[in-house]
N, C-alpha and C positions, 0 to 999 in steps of 0.2 A: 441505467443502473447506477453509474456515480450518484447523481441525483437524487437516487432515491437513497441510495449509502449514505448520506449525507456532508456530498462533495460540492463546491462550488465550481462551477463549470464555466467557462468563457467560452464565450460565443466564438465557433469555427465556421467560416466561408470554404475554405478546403485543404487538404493536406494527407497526413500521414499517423496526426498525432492528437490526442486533447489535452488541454489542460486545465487544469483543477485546483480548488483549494478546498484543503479535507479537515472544515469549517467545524465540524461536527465533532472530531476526533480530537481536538488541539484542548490540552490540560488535559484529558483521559487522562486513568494511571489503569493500568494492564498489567496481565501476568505472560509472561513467555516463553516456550521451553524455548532453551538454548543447549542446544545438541554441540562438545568438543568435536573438533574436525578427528579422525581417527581413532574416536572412541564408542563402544557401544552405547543401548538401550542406559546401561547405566553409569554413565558418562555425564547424562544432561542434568540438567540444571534449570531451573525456574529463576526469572528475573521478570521486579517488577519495574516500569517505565511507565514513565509522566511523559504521555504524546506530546510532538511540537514539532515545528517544521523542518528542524532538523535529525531528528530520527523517525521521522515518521513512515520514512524507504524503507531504513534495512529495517522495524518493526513489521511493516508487509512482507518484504523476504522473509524473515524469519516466519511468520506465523502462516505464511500461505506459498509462497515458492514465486511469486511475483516480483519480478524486477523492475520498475519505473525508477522515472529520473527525477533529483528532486529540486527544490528550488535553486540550488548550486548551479545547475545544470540547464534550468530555462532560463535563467537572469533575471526570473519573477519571484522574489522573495515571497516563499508561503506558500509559490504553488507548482507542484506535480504534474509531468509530464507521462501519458499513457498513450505507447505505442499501437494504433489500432490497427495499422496495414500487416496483419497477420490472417495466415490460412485461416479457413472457418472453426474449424478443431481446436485450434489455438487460442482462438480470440473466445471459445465458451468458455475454456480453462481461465482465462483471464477474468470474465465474466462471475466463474464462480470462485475466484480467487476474492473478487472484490466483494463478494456478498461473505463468502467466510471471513475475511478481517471485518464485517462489520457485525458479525455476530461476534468475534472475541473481543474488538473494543466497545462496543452498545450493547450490546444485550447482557 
């Protein structure tokens, strides 16, 4: 599914995690609702961003409820860490968290 999102993927022998460079996405510019915390429906807010390695996390959180970690966090500048040792349930939501951010940023 990254792969086909159009994520760079590194080769995994075994673990808990993959990681990724989201090759595809980087210079996108996107529109975002951005929801105030303690505010309603009409509260949010549209904001556009120009993708890049360093907001390209919380642009997933925000537009899909997915939390990875980002190159900060792997010590691989540029590339994204996704947790896959998650129940089955979990890991579809994950799944189609990743195909919805790639219809709001490519499509």
């Amino acid at each position: 599914v990254l792969e086909k999102s159009g994520w760079d993927v590194l080769e995994s022998c075994a673990g808990v995690s993959v990681v990724a460079k989201p090759s595809a996405y980087l210079k996108k510019t996107i529109k975002l609702k951005i929801s105030s915390k303690g505010e309603d429906s009409q509260g949010n807010a549209t904001m556009e961003i120009t993708l890049d390695d360093s907001n390209i996390r919380n642009a997933i959180l925000e537009a899909t409820g997915l939390c990875i970690n980002s190159g900060s966090w792997t010590g691989i500048p540029g590339y994204c860490r996704f947790n896959i040792a998650l129940e089955e349930n979990d890991f579809k939501k994950a799944l189609d968290c990743i195909l919805k951010f790639r219809e709001v940023a490519l499509d």
